[in-house]
N, C-alpha and C positions, 0 to 999 in steps of 0.2 A: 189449294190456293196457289199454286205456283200458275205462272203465265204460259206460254206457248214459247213456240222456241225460234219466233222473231229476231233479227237483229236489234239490239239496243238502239241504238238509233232510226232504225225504222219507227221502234216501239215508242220513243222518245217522241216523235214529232209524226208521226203518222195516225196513234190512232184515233179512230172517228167512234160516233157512238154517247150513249149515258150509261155512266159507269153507277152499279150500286155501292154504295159503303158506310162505313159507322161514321160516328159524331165523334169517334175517341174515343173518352173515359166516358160517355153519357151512354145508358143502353140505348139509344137509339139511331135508326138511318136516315137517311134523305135520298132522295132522287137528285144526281148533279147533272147538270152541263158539262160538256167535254172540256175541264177548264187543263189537262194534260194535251190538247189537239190543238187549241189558237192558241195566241201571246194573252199575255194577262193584261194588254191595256184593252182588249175586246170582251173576255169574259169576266173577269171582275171591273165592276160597277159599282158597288157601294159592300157596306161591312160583311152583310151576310154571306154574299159572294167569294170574299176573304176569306172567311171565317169556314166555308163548305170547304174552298180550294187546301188551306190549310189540315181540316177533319179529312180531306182523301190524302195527304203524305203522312199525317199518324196510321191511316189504316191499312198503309201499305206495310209499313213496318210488321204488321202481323203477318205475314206472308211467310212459306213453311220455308224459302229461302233466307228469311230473313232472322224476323227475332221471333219466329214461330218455331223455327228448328236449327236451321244449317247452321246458323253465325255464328250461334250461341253452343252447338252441341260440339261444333271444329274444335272449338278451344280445348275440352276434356277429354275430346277421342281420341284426337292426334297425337295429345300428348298421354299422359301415366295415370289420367283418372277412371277411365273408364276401359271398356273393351265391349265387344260385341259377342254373343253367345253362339258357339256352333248352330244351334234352334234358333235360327232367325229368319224374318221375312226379306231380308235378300236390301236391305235399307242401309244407308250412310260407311256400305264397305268400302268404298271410295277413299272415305278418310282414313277407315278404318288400318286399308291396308297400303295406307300411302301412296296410293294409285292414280295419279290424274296425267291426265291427258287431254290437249289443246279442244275436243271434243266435252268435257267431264262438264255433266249436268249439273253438278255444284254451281261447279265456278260459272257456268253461264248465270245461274237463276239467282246467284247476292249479285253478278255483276247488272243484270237487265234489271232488279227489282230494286237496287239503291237506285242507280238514273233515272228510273221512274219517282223514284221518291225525292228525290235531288228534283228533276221537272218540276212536280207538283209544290216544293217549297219555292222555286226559283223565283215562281205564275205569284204568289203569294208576295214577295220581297220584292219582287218588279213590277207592283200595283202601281196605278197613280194615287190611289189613297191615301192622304195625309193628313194630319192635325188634330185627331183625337185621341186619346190614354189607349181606347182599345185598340185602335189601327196599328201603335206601337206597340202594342202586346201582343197582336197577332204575328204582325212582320219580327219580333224577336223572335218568337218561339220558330219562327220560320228558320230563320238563320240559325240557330241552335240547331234543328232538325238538319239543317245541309250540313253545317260542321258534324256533326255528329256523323253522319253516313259518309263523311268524305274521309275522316279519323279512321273509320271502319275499310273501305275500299282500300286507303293504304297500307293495311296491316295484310290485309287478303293477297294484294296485288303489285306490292310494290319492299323494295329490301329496307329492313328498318334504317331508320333513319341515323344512328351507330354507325352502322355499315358503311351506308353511300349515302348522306344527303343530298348530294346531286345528281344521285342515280334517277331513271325514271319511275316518276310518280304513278299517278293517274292524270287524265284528261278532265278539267279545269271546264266546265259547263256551265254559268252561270246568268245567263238567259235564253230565250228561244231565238232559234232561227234553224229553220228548216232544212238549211242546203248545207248547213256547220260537218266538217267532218274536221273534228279536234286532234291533234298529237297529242301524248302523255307531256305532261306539265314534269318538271322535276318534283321528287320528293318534297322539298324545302319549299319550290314556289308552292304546292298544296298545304303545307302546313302552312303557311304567311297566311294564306285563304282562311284556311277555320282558323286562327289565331286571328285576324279581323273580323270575321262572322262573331265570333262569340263575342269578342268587346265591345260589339255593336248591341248585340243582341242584350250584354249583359246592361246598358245603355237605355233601353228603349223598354223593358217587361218591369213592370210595377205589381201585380199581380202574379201570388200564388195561388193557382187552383185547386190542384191536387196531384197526387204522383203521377196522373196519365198525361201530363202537361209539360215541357219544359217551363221553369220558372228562372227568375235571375238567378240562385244558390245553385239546380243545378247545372246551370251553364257553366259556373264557378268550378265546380267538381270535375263537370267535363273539361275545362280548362286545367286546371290542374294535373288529370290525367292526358291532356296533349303532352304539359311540357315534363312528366315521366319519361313517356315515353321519346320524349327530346334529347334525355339526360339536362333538362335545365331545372338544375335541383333548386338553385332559389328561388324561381319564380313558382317551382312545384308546391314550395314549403312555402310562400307568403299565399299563395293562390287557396290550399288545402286548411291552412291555416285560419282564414277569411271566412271558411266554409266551417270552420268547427265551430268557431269564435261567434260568430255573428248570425249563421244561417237560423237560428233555432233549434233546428232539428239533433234527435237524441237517438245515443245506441238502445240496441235493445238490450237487457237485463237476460241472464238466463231462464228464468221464471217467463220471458216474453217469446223466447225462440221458439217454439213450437207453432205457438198459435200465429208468430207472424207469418210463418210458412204455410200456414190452415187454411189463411185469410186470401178471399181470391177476386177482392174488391179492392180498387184504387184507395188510396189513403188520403186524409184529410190531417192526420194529427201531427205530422210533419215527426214522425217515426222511423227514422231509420232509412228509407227509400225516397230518396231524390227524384226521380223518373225512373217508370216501368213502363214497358209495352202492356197496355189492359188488352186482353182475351175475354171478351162475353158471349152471351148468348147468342149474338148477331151476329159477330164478328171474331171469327178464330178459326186456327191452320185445322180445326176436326182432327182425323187421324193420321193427318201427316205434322203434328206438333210431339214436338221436344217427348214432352210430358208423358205421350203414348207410346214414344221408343222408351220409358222406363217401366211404365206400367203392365205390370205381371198379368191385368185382365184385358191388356192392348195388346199389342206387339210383346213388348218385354223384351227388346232386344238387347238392349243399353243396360249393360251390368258394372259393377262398381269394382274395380281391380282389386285384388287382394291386397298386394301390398300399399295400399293409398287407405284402407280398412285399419289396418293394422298401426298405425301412424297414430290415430285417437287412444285417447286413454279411455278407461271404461268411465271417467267423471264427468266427459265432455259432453255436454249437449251435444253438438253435431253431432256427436257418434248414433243420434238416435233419430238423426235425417236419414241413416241407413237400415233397415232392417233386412233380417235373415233368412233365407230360403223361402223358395217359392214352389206349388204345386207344378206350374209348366219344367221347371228349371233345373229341381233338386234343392233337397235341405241347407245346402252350406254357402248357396249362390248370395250374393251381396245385393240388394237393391236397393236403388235412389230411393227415398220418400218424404223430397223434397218439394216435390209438388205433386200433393195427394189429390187434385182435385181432375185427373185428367179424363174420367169417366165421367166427370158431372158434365150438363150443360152450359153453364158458368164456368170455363174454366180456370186454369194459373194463369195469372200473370208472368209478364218476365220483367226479370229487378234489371236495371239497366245499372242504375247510379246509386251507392248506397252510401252512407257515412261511413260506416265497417270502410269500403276502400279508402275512403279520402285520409284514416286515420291511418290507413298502411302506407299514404301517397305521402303523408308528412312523415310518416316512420320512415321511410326509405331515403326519403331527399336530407330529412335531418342527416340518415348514417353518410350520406355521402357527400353530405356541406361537415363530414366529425365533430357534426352534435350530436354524440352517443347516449349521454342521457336524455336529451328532449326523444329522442328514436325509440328508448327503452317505455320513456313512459307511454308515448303513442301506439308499440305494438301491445303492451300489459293492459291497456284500455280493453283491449279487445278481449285478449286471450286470459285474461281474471275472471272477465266476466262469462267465459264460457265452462269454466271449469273451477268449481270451488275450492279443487284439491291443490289448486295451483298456485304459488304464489309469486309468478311471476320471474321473468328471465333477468338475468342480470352479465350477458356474455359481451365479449366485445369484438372488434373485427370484421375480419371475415364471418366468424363464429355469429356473430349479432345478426350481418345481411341475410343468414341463412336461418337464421329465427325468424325475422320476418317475411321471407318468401315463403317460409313454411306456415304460418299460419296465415299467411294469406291464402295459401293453399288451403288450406282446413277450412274457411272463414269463406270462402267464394267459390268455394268445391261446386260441379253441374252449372255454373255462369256463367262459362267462357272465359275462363283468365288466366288458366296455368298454363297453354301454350304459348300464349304471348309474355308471361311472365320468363319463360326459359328463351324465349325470341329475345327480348330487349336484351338478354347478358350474352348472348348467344353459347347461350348452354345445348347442350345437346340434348333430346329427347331418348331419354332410356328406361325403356318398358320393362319390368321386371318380373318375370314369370312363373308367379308361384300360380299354383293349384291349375295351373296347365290352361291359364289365363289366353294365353297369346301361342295359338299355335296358326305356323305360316304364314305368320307376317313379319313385318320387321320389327325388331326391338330396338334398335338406335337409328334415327334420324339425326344425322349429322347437322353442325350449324352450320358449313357449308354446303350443302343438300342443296340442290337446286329447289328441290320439290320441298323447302321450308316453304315456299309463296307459290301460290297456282298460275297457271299460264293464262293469258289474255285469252278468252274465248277464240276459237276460229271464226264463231259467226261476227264477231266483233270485227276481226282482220278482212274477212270476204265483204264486208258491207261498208269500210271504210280502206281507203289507201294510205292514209296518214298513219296509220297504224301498221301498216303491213313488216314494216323494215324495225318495228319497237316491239317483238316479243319479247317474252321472261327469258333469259340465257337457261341451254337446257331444253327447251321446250320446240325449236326449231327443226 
């Protein structure tokens, strides 16, 4: 699934052709028009035109750069959940071993495959179509989709917003024009961006579909996790809160965990998952997804660190999304089996948005607006219900923040979230090497680190001059 090794901006507005792709969450395809090569007041014409342009930016998000593998697998490997087995097929040591370079196929293919996806929403939101329920519901979900991948590109590419909010963002694309060769936007002017996108978006969708869809809750959620990641705790905790409160949507019970991770069909029942990338039969990264870096009858490369094993108690469900040793690997090796479905044809989804977070996004903003007990009861929602033996935390402080980053770690383990959870505090990343987990690589990433954020592609710098003089420091 990944593209060719085009400049983004060539790729952006240059290419010609009919592209094939899915409908989303529906098993089915369509034949498009090149609605990624003209403007959107020439290719869409009326809803269904909308409606295809929109179905090609969800199904680019499947893409193995994206929420097929890279985006989502960075967050675990770089930091303490995962590792990669000596027996491997030669896949994601990049991150593995904190190795990038202005050339690193990573960082070109989430940076070339969001602007295509970012394009494709743009054509969508800069229709001339207006005045019906659905035209607002497609143009939301559009704009949820750009916010969403522009949220993403600033965590990849730009220093958190803690750091330097006026440090350099990303480049600010928001309709076609062919000859645009953009500068990086500041950090803060991109977040203003998806923090309008989404109020817009949460504005104009009246309509829940299903989890392969953005709907107005989870735009809510995603909001909520902007302003996390902001440190603007109050608006995290009325936003997450709105989302608990109101959305409908229910945690899963521990009697429910297994089977929700069984399940590799979009949801209707408003359970737990807000928006997931849907993977079907038509449409999925094959064997360059996530699922088959864990799978012992795939690759199997993606093993589960000992000490991140060790952390569950024996009463926790989760501890039983891991099981033990494998034939390729050895008896005592730890494997993901959190999404068992990666040899079927049908395979996992990826959970983008869950309630589980939003309840850690109000746990966390509570501890740090010192509402300790509203924080206590929001992390104990989760973690009671994972473990019967538990009856729940009762610490305060520091001691409390470090209860809930830890089971949030527990709770969104293989999603992509513990390296940016030690990114927002600017914690250091340190690898801990039992059973001879980590050999020859680094065990601490510094939060000074240059290489906490990947460099601007070179193809990006060659194909554009506006960018030439704005790489990542370090990287020069």
């Amino acid at each position: 699934m990944k593209t060719g090794n085009k400049s983004t901006y060539k790729y952006l507005f240059l290419i010609a052709g009919i592209t094939l792709f899915s409908s989303s969450c529906k098993k089915d395809f369509l034949n498009r028009r090149p609605y990624d090569s003209v403007s959107s007041d020439v290719a869409i014409t009326n809803v269904q035109d909308m409606q295809a342009a929109l179905s090609g930016a969800y199904a680019n998000l499947r893409s193995s750069s994206l929420y097929g593998r890279d985006a989502i697998l960075f967050g675990d490997l770089v930091a303490d959940n995962l590792y990669i087995s000596s027996n491997n097929s030669g896949r994601a040591l990049d991150m593995y071993q904190i190795n990038y370079t202005v050339t690193n196929a990573t960082a070109q293919g989430i940076w070339q495959n969001a602007y295509s996806t970012i394009l494709d929403a743009n054509n969508v939101i800069n229709s001339n179509l207006t005045g019906s329920a659905q035209v607002d519901q497609i143009r939301g979900e559009a704009l949820a989709l750009r916010a969403f991948i522009y949220s993403e590109l600033l965590k990849f590419f730009a220093k958190p917003y803690a750091v330097d909010p006026n440090g350099l963002g990303v480049p600010l694309v928001l309709e076609y024009n062919p000859t645009f060769k953009p500068s990086r936007n500041t950090t803060t002017e991109v977040y203003t961006q998806i923090e309008a996108d989404l109020t817009n978006a949460i504005g104009l969708m009246t309509e829940t579909k299903s989890s392969g869809f953005f709907s107005k809750y989870a735009a809510k959620a995603l909001l909520a996790r902007i302003y996390q990641f902001k440190g603007a705790w109050d608006k995290a905790l009325s936003t997450a809160k709105d989302v608990i409160d109101n959305s409908g949507y229910t945690l899963l019970e521990k009697d429910e965990v297994l089977s929700f991770w069984d399940n590799n069909t979009d949801r209707t029942d408003k359970k737990e998952v807000l928006f997931e990338v849907v993977h079907d039969v038509s449409g999925n990264a094959g064997k360059e997804s996530m699922p088959y870096l864990f799978d012992q009858n795939g690759y199997g490369d993606a093993l589960v660190a000992e000490s991140f094993y060790d952390i569950f108690s024996n009463t926790d469900i989760r501890k039983d999304l891991i099981t033990v040793g494998s034939d390729q690997r050895g008896p005592d090796v730890k494997v993901v089996a959190k999404f068992p479905n990666a040899g079927s044809a049908d395979p996992d989804d990826m959970k983008i948005l869950r309630l589980s977070e939003v309840y850690f996004i109000a746990a966390e903003a509570s501890y740090n607006l010192n509402i300790e007990s509203d924080a206590l009861d929001y992390v104990n929602a989760i973690a009671t219900r994972r473990d019967d033996s538990f009856t729940g935390y009762s610490s305060t402080g520091t001691d409390l923040l470090d209860d809930i980053l830890l089971e949030r770690r527990k709770e969104l383990a293989f999603e992509g979230h513990r390296y940016w959870d030690l990114v927002r505090y600017s914690k250091d990343v340190v690898r801990i090497n039992l059973d001879n987990n980590y050999i020859n690589v680094p065990l601490t990433l510094a939060a000074g680190d240059f290489h906490r954020i990947f460099p601007i592609p070179q193809k990006e710098l060659d194909a554009n001059v506006n960018l030439r003089e704005e790489q990542n420091n370090g990287y020069n």
